[in-house]
C-alpha positions, 0 to 999 in steps of 0.5 A: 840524377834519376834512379838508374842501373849500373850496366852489365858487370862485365863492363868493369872488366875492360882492359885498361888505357887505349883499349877502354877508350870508345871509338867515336860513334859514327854518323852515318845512318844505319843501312845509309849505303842501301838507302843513298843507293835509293836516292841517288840522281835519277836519269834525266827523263826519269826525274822530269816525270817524277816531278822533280825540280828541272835544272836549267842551264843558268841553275843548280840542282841541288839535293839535301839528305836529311837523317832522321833518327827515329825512337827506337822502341813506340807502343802502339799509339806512336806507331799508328801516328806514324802511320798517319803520318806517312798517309798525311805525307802522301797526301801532300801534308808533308815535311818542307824545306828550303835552303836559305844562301849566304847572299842577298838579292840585290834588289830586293835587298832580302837573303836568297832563298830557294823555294820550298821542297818536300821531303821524299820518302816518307812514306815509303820508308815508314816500315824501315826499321833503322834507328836512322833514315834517310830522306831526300830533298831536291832543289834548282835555283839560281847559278847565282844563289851562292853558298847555302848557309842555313836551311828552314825546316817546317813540319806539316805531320803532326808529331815531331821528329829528331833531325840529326844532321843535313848534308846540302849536295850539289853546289860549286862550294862541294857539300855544305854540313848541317848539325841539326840534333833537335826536335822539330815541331809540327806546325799545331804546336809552332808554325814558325819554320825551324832554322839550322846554319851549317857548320861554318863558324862565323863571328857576329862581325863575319856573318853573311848578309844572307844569315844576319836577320836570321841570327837575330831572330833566332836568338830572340825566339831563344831567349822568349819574353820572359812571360808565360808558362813554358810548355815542353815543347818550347825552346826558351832559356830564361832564368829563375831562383830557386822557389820549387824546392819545398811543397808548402801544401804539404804543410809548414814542415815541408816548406823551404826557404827560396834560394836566389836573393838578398836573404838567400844568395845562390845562382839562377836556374832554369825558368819553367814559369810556373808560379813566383811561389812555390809550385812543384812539378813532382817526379815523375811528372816531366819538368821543363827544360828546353827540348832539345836538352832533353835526355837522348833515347839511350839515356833515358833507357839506362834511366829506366832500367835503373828505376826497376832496380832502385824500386827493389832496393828500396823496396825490400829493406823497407818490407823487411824493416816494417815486418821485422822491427829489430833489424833496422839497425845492423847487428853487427859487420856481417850484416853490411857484408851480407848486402853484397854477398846474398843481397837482402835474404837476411835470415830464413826465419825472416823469409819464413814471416815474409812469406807467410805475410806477403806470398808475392815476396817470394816470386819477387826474391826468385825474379830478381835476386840479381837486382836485390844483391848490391855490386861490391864496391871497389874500397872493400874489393882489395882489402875488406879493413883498409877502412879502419886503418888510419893511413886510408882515411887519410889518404881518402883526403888526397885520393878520395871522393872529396879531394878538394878540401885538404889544405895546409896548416902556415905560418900565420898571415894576419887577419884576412881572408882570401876575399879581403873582407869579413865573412858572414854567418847565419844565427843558429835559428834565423835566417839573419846574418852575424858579422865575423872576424876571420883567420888565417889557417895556421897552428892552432887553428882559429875559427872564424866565427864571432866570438860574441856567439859562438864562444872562444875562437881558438881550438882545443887541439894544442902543441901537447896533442900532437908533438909525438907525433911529429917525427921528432919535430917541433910544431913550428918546424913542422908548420915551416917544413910544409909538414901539417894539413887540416880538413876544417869542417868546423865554421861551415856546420857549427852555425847549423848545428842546433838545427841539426841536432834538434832532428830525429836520428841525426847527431853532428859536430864541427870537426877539424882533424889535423894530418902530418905528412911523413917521409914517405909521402903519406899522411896521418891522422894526428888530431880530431876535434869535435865541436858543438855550441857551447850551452854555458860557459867554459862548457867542456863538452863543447870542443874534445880532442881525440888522438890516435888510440892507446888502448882498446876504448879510446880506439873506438871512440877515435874510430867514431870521431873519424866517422864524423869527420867523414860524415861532415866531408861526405855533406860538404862534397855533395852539397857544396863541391859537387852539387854547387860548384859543379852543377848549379854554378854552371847552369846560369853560363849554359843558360847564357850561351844560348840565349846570346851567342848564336849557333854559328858563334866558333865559342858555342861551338867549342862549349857545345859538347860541355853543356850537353844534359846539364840542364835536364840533369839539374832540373831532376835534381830539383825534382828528386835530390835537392828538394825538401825530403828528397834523397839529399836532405834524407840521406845527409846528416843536415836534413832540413838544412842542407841547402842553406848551407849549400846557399852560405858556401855559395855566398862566402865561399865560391868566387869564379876566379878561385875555380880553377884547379892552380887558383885552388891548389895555391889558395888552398895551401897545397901548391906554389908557383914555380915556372921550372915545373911543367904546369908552373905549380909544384906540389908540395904533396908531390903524391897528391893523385887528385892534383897531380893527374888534374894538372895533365887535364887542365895543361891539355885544356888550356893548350885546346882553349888557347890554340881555339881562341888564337884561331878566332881573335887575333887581338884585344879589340877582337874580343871586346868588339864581340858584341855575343861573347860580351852579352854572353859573360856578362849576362851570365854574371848580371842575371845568372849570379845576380846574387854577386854581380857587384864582387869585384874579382869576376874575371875580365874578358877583354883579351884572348888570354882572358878568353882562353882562361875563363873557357879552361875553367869552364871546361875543367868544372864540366868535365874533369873536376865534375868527374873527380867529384861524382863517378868515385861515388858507389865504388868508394862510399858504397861501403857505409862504414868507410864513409857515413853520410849520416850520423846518429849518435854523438860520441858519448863521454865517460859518466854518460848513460850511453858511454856504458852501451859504447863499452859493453858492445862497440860494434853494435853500438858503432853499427847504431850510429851509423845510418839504419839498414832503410837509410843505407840501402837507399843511399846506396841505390842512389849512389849507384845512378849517380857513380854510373856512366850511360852507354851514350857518354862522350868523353873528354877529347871526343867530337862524336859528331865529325862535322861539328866545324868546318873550320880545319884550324879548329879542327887541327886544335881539336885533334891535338886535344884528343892526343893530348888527352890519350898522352894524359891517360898513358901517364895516369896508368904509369903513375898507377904502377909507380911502387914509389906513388904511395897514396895510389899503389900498393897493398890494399891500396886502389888506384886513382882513376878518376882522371882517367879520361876513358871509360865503358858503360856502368860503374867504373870508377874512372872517365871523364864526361865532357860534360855534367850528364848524371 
């Protein structure tokens, strides 16, 4: 979540379906024929005299290739290391390896191993400049050594090196593969050697005796003694809470509460060891992750290029905004369209007083006009008002960047919730909890807040509101015909909303809007209620009923009531469903699967790919989007308390066994079980993008997990006599949601099918539902009226001094609620990193690396997933071009693509990642 650039615009111009998904990236090094030809088997008296390892009669004489990827860019200090390196090298300071056979020595009792042999190339080839090289080592050992099934690495250079894989050639069992992808450290920093297992899954129960001391001790060096500062060097996953969010030296104001505990529930996080109190580690200074989790060279470059790009867009408004004072606000539309037209060159006469203030202004406006001019996005490309229609700020519900909070309006269930208990609220101004009673989501909506404190629980909207608007139907009828939807931010921002409101420039409400679907498929808005703690009693400004307009005032006032309702869902999506549920929910299971299940456990391999980034990523986002006056709390109408209520979702709402998609579908009130349907659901908005497409992923999920799961675990006691997949499950619940380890509805895992379900909607969250949540982000919120994460004015009522203002000039005045010209465009910048995809991604049904098992039944399962994921993009373009799909084609209307399993580099507004990588 650094600051990035969006890649060459050409890249959004790709063709659509087969022609935009990637090919695979090859695994071959670059010039590998030429240098294989290099060292290929010398001529018997050749080898001998270049002391190569003799093969006897009774021995083996095996070679390992090994790939090196080397940076591609170094400045001059790395490129003398290297240099001394490759002197080191030839000195016998050098790289050695041994390979270590799945066998015993049956009298010793130890595993087989060859002897020690050194890297051959190295210095020879410290000039080729490929990305990849290739080195060789060469072996004799015993007829009887078995199959190599690891291999030690120890580095004798003093700077580390990336190994991309190991190919050990030579023996009866053909060639053994070697996935390595890590940073091997020089022996000043470890002198422990490096262990890489080859490619053949084994359980824990399977492992060859040879491979068994060496599993445990790898998994022991990963998880470490939970003491100490990590270095960046190090390897080690542990856990922390989240005690680095605020910076206390700065003063009382910059401090935040610790997220992670009794008083503040929230998942665990990657330990740095630092400190039990806060201590930051500020950007750009490097935090701790594991090394290996560390960015690859291609991200970090797109990453860079998008640091030059995001200075200048917050650079420019903010010289423009302290120069010229009057224009922090937009005078008028033209002022937001300008951004994408001519970028910041405002007005002449303001170049003029820039230019005559600061000369070198003008240098940079010449340089860079590229980098100052904002890319379109794609919700003004079609039609430039299908923002202030009605029918789109509905269809955005179905069909936009947060299509996770729509439900149903039901006949009226009694008084519990969906976790049987009641739910449990913070005060307005402590951190202490309320209890509270709880309803059902039914007409007239009925909060679920104690009473006691926050007034009458019933909602303002009544019958008289909304009954014309119903088609001729009653509201009952209209409730029974599954007819009425709600988006209800009103429980989760009304506790807040003193603190919120007490902030400079940021006004919020609780707000319910109430849809109808008609015939045609789509939704309407109908009602929007605004809410605010009442300050006494029978307070009427505490709950207003706005309805679609009649007139040409209360038009602008539904069109500020609208933008509210959006405000509050563009904060509920990035703190709750997008950061939370995505990002911070799954860091305890990723820090899990490597601290348990070993390298050669057939589950870390097929989770592999899925976990790839996520801790960097999150791990930035602690740096500079999550902590106190970071890009989230600056930019989202809770400012200060964003986080905590990301913490009270996290502790009343989320529960693992509802974060499936069909769990939220039914939970949620837009979908039923039905076997005749293919994925057992039928919608009941059967044009609901977002589900109807997640559906075809998550069925093609399930099918992969299944058939993998079936490979490995024949029967139950399978599963629960796998000692790494039980330690793994339950240390992620125990440690990593310790906060909730006592919730009776974690799922089981004591079956294959239990297995295969939890591993679905671990891949669902890191791939397709992450997808669905981050990558629509600048292409449909990059337009600010269309959806204001900030507001900063409440709507004013009649006699207000404001109300006057709201007549005399809407526009202005509904510019001035919005967020400042400072605030746009570094929302803007941030959203564009956020929404845009590296050239290094790998996307759902891709394995770039070919030898990633070498199992051929997971391999078969493997190339069935990729068929069935090309099988779901064919439908989703079908579906794109379906006149009858009303809520993703037609005039004006965008296309949903956010399923759309492939994508090209840059801002796309489609593909799907298999894991959490921005």
């Amino acid at each position: 979540m650094c600051f990035a650039s969006m890649e060459a615009a050409g890249s959004r111009g790709m063709g659509k379906g087969a022609s935009r998904r990637r090919t695979a990236r090859s695994t071959a090094p670059v010039g590998a024929l030429v240098e294989r030809v290099v060292v290929a088997p010398a001529p018997v008296e050749q080898q001998r005299g270049a002391g190569r390892p003799e093969a006897h009669p009774q021995s083996v004489a095996a070679r390992a290739v090994v790939t090196v990827r080397r940076r591609r860019k170094e400045d001059a200090k790395d490129r003398f290391a290297e240099q001394l390196d490759a002197l080191a090298d030839r000195v016998g300071r050098s790289v050695l390896l041994e390979l270590v056979s799945t066998e015993t020595d049956p009298r010793k009792g130890t595993p087989k191993k060859s002897k020690p042999s050194a890297l051959v190339g190295w210095f020879d080839k410290k000039d080729v400049k490929a990305e990849r090289v290739v080195y060789t080592a060469e072996f004799a050992v015993d007829a009887g050594f078995g199959e190599p099934g690891a291999v030690t690495v120890l580095n004798r250079h003093q700077r580390e090196f990336y190994i991309e894989s190991i190919v050990v050639e030579g023996f009866p069992t053909g060639p053994a593969h070697f996935t390595c992808n890590s940073w091997v450290q020089p022996t000043r920093v470890s002198r422990d050697r490096r262990v890489f297992f080859s490619n053949r899954p084994y359980l824990p129960s399977e492992t060859p005796p040879g491979l068994r001391e060496l599993r445990l001790r790898e998994l022991a060096d990963l998880r470490g003694d939970g003491t100490g500062e990590r270095r960046i060097t190090d390897r080690v996953y542990d856990y922390d809470v989240y005690n680095d969010l605020g910076n206390p030296d700065k003063g009382v104001a910059s401090a935040r509460p610790v997220l992670g505990g009794e008083q503040m529930p929230y998942p665990r996080r990657m330990r740095t060891g630092h400190a039990s109190a806060e201590s930051r580690v500020e950007y750009p200074e490097p935090i701790y992750v594991s090394r290996d989790e560390e960015f690859e060279e291609g991200k970090n470059e797109m990453l860079s290029e998008g640091a030059i790009k995001a200075l200048l867009h917050n650079f420019m408004p903010l010289l423009v905004s302290s120069v010229s004072p009057d224009i922090r606000d937009f005078a008028g539309f033209h002022d937001v369209d300008n951004l994408f037209k001519e970028g910041l060159r405002l007005k002449q006469a303001l170049h003029d007083q820039l230019f005559q203030k600061i000369p070198f202004v003008r240098k940079i406006q010449e340089n860079s006009e590229g980098l100052l001019r904002y890319d379109t996005p794609d919700i003004i490309k079609k039609d430039k008002f299908a923002w202030l229609r009605d029918d789109e700020f509905a269809r955005q519900a179905l069909a936009g960047i947060n299509p996770v909070n729509i439900e149903r309006l039901q006949v009226s269930r009694g008084a519990h919730d969906q976790h049987g208990k009641t739910l449990q609220l913070p005060k307005q101004s402590s951190h202490e909890f309320v209890v509270l009673a709880v309803a059902v989501h039914a007409f007239p909506p009925v909060s679920k807040l104690d009473p006691a404190v926050y007034g009458p629980p019933e909602s303002a909207i009544t019958e008289e509101h909304i009954i014309g608007h119903l088609d001729g139907m009653s509201v009952q009828e209209a409730v029974e015909g599954s007819r009425l939807y709600m988006l209800d931010y009103h429980d989760i921002f009304l506790p807040f909303l003193d603190r919120i409101n007490a902030q400079d420039g940021r006004k919020a409400y609780g707000t319910r809007a109430v849809f109808f679907l008609t015939a045609a498929g789509t939704l309407k808005p109908i009602a929007i209620e605004l809410c605010l703690p009442p300050m006494t009693d029978g307070c009427k400004r505490a709950k207003r009923v706005f309805t679609p307009p009649a007139d040409a005032t209360s038009n602008w006032l539904w069109q500020l009531a609208k933008a509210h309702v959006c405000s509050n869902d563009a904060g509920v999506h990035q703190l709750i469903n997008h950061w939370l549920r995505t990002h911070a929910c799954m860091e305890p299971f990723i820090i899990a699967a490597h601290r348990q299940m070993s390298a050669m456990h057939p589950i870390f391999k097929l989770l592999k790919p899925h976990m790839r980034y996520t801790l960097k990523i999150n791990a930035l986002a602690r740096q500079i989007l999550i902590n106190g006056d970071g890009v989230i709390e600056s930019g989202f109408t809770p400012g200060n308390v964003c986080m905590e209520m990301s913490a009270f979702a996290y502790r009343e709402l989320w529960r693992l066994d509802q974060e499936g998609l069909p769990a939220d579908l039914i939970r949620r009130g837009m979908a039923v079980e039905d076997p005749s349907q293919p994925h057992g659901l039928r919608l009941l908005i059967e044009d609901y993008p977002y589900a109807a497409d997640g559906l075809l992923l998550w069925s093609a999920i399930s099918r992969w997990c299944e058939a993998y799961v079936a490979a490995y675990y024949p029967s139950d006691e399978a599963v629960q006599a796998d000692y790494e997949l039980q330690s793994w499950y339950a240390e992620a619940v125990q440690s990593g949601h310790a906060d909730k380890r006592g919730a009776p509805w974690w799922p089981r895992l004591s079956t294959p099918g239990d297995l295969a379900s939890l591993l679905t909607t671990l891949v669902w969250l890191c791939s397709a539902q992450h997808a669905a949540l981050n990558f629509g982000q600048y292409p449909l919120g990059g337009y600010i009226p269309n959806r204001p994460p900030l507001m900063r004015r409440l709507v004013p009522a009649e006699g207000d001094p404001e109300y006057a203002h709201l007549v005399a000039d809407p526009h202005r005045f509904f510019l001035s609620a919005l967020p400042s010209l400072t605030q746009t465009t570094t929302f803007m910048t941030v959203i564009d990193t956020l929404s845009t995809h590296s050239a290094d991604e790998e996307y759902l049904g891709e394995r770039p690396d070919e030898a990633w098992t070498a199992d051929p039944a997971a391999l078969a399962a493997a190339r069935e997933f990729a068929a069935d994921v090309r099988r779901a993009e064919e439908e989703i373009e079908r579906r794109n071009a379906d006149p009858s799909r009303r809520n993703r084609c037609g005039a004006g209307v965008l296309p949903y693509e956010l399923m759309a399993p492939s994508s090209g580099p840059g801002i796309t507004c489609r593909g799907v990642p298999n894991s959490v990588t921005i």
